[in-house]
N, C-alpha and C positions, 0 to 999 in steps of 0.2 A: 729584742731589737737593738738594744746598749751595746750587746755580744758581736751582732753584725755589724754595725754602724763603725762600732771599732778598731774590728779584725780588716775593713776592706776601704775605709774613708784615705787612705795615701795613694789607693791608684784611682780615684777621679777627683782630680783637679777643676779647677776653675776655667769658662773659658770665656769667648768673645762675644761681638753684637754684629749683629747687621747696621749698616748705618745706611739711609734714606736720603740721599742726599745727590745732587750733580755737582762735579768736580770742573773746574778746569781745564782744559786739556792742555799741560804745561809738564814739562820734566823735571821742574822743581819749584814748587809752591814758595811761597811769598811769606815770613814772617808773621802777616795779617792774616792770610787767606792759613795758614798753619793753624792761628789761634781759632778760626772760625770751624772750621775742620774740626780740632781737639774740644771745641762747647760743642761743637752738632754730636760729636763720639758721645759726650758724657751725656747728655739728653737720653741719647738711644740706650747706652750701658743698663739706665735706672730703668729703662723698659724694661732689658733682659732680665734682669734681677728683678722684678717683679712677676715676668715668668717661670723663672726658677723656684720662687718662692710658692707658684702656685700646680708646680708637680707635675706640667706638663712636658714629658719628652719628645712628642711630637711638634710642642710647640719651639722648643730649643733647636730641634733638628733644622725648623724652618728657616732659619739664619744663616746656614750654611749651604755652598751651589750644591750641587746633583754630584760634581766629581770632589766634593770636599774632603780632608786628610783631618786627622784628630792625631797629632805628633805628639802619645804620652811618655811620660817617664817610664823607661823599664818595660815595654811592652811596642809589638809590631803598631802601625800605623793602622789608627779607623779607619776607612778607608768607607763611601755611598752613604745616603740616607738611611738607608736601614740597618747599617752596622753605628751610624750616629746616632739613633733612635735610642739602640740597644744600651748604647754607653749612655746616655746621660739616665734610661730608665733604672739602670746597675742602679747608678749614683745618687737617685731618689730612693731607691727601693732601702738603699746603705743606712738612707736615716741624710743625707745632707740636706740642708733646706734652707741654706740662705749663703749669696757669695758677694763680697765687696767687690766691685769692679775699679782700679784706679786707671786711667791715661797720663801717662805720662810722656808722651810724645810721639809725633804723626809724622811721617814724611810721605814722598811722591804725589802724586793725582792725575788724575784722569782714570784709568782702565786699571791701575792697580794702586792701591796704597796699603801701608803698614802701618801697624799700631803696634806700641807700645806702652807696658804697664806692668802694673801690680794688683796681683788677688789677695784675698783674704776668705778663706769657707768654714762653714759655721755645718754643727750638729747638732741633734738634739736640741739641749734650751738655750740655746745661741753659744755653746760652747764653741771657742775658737780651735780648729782641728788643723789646718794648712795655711802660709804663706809660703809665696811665692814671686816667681815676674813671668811674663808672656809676649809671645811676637805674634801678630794675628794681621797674616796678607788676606787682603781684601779687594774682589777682581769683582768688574762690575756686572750685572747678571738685569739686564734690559736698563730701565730707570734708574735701579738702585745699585749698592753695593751688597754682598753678600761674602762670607767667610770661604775663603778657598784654601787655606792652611791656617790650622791652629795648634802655635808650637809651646806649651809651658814647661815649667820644672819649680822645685818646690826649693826655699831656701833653706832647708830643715834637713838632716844628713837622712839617708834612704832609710826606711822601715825592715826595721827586722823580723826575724819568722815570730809570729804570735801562736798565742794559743788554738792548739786543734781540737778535733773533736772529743771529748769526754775529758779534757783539759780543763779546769780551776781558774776563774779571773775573781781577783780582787779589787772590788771598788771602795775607795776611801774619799766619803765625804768631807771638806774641811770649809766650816763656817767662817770668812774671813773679817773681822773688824775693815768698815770703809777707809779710815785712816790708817788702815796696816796692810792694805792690798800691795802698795808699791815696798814694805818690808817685805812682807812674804814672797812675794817674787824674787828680788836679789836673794832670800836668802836660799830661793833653790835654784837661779838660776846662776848663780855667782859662787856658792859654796857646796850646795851639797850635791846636784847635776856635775860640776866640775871633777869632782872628788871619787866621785863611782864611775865615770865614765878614766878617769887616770887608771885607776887601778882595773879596771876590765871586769868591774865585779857581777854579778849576777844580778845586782839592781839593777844597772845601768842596762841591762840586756833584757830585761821583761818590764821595767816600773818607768813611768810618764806620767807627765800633768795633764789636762786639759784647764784652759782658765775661759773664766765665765766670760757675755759681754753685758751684761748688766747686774744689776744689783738686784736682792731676793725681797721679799714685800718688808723685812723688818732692816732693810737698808745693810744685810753684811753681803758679800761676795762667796758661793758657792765656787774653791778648787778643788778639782779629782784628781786625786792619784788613784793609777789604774797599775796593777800588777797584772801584767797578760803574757804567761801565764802565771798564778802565783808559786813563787817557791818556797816549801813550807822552811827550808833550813833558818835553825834558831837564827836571829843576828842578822839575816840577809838586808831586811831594810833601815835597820840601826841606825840612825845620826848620829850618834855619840864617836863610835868607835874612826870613823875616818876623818872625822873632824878634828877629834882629837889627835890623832897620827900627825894630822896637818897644821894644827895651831895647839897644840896643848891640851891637855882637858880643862882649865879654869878657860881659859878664850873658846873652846868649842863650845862649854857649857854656856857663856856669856851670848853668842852667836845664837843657839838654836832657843834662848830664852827672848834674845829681841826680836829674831826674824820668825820665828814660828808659834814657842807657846804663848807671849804677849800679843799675838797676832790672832787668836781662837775666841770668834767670840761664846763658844757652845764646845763641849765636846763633841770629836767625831765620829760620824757616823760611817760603820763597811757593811758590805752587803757582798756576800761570795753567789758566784753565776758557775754554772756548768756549759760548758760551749756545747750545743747542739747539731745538726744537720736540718736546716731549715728548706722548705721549698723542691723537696725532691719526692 
C-alpha cells in the first residue's frame, strides 16, 4: 500500500465543501456578512473532512451539482458525478485519509460565490504528502450551495516519474529527538535539498521526505526518506560530498553533526519494497 500511496498521492489533491447556508442577494457582500459567510465555510469544511476521513467517495461526490468540473494539476477536467465518484475513490484507494481545509477568503453571494484557501493532505500515519491553495465556485443548487468548479494546484514543484513496475523503492526511517525536529528540517531543507537539487544530481530526482504530523508513543518524530526508485550507484545519497563542495568539509561535517546525527534519537531503520501491479 506505502508503494501505491506514494507513486500516485500528487495527482489527488484536496478539495472543497458544500456550504448550507442562504446568502443575500447582493453583488458584493458586506465586510460583516463576509466574516459570517467565511465561519459558516469553516463549520462545513470540518464536516467535509470528516467525510473524507471516513472513506466515503460517494459521500465527497455529494458536495458537488450534477454538472460539476474537478480542474486538477496536469490532467483534463473531471467532469459529472460519476467521474467525481471515481476521483476521489482513486484518492482513498492511494492511501490518502485525511485533508486540512483552510478559508482564507469569500467573496460574491447570492447564486454564486468563491472560496478561497489552503489545503494540507495527509497519508498513511498522518504523514504530510501535499500543500497547496484552491478556488472553489459555488452556485446555488435549491436551498443550499453546492461546488460547481473546483480549481487547485500544489505549492511544491510537479512530481517526477517514480518508480515502475519491478523497480526498487527505498524507505528510510529516521527517529527524530522532539527538540531537534525543527533542526532536522533546515538541515534538509536549507542544506542538503538545496545542494542536490543545484547540481541536478540523481538524488534530487528519485530521494524525498515525508514529515510526520504527530509524535511516536516514546515522544520522537518519525521522517522518511523515500528513494523512488532507488539507485544503487555508490555515493548517490551521500551528505558529505556536496556539503563539503559547498562549505568545506570541517563546516559540512559540523552541519550534518547538528542538523542530522545529534538529531537521531535511535538508529535508522530501511526497508527496500519491489513496486508491483496491483488491482488488475
Amino acid at each position: 500500500m506505502k508503494t501505491i500511496v506514494l507513486k500516485v498521492l500528487h495527482s489527488y489533491l484536496a478539495g472543497a465543501v458544500m456550504v448550507t447556508l442562504l446568502l443575500p442577494a447582493c453583488s458584493n457582500a458586506s465586510g460583516q456578512e463576509n466574516d459570517r459567510l467565511k465561519s459558516s465555510i469553516e463549520e462545513i469544511n470540518s464536516r467535509f473532512v470528516d467525510i473524507f476521513g471516513s472513506g466515503s467517495a460517494e459521500g465527497l461526490a455529494s458536495f458537488y451539482t450534477a454538472d460539476a468540473q474537478l480542474m486538477v494539476p496536469g490532467a483534463p477536467a473531471v467532469a459529472g458525478t460519476d467521474n467525481i465518484v471515481a476521483y476521489w475513490q482513486g484518492a482513498i484507494n492511494a492511501g490518502i485519509n485525511n485533508v486540512k481545509l483552510e478559508t482564507t477568503d469569500v467573496s460574491g453571494c447570492g447564486n454564486e460565490v468563491i472560496e478561497y484557501g489552503r489545503y494540507t493532505i495527509f497519508a498513511g500515519d498522518n504523514f504530510i504528502v501535499d500543500n497547496g491553495k484552491f478556488i472553489v465556485i459555488w452556485k446555488k443548487d435549491g436551498k443550499e450551495l453546492k461546488i460547481f468548479r473546483d480549481i487547485f494546484n500544489s505549492d511544491n514543484p510537479p512530481p517526477i516519474a517514480r518508480g515502475g513496475v519491478n523497480d526498487t523503492i527505498l524507505i528510510i526511517y529516521n527517529y527524530v529527538k522532539a527538540e531537534k525536529v525543527e533542526a532536522f528540517k533546515k538541515f534538509n531543507s536549507e542544506f542538503l535539498l538545496p545542494l542536490f537539487l543545484k547540481d541536478n544530481s540523481p538524488a534530487a530526482r528519485s530521494a524525498r521526505m515525508l514529515e510526520p504530523l504527530k509524535a511516536n508513543e516514546d515522544g520522537t518524530y518519525t521522517f522518511i526518506y523515500l528513494m523512488d526508485p532507488v539507485i544503487n550507484t555508490p555515493g548517490t545519497y551521500a551528505f558529505l560530498p556536496p556539503l563539503s563542495k559547498e562549505y568545506g568539509e570541517e563546516k559540512a561535517r559540523e552541519i550534518i553533526k547538528t542538523g542530522f546525527t545529534d538529531a537521531l534519537a535511535r538508529p535508522q531503520v530501511d526497508q527496500l519494497f519491489v513496486v508491483r501491479l496491483t488491482g488488475q
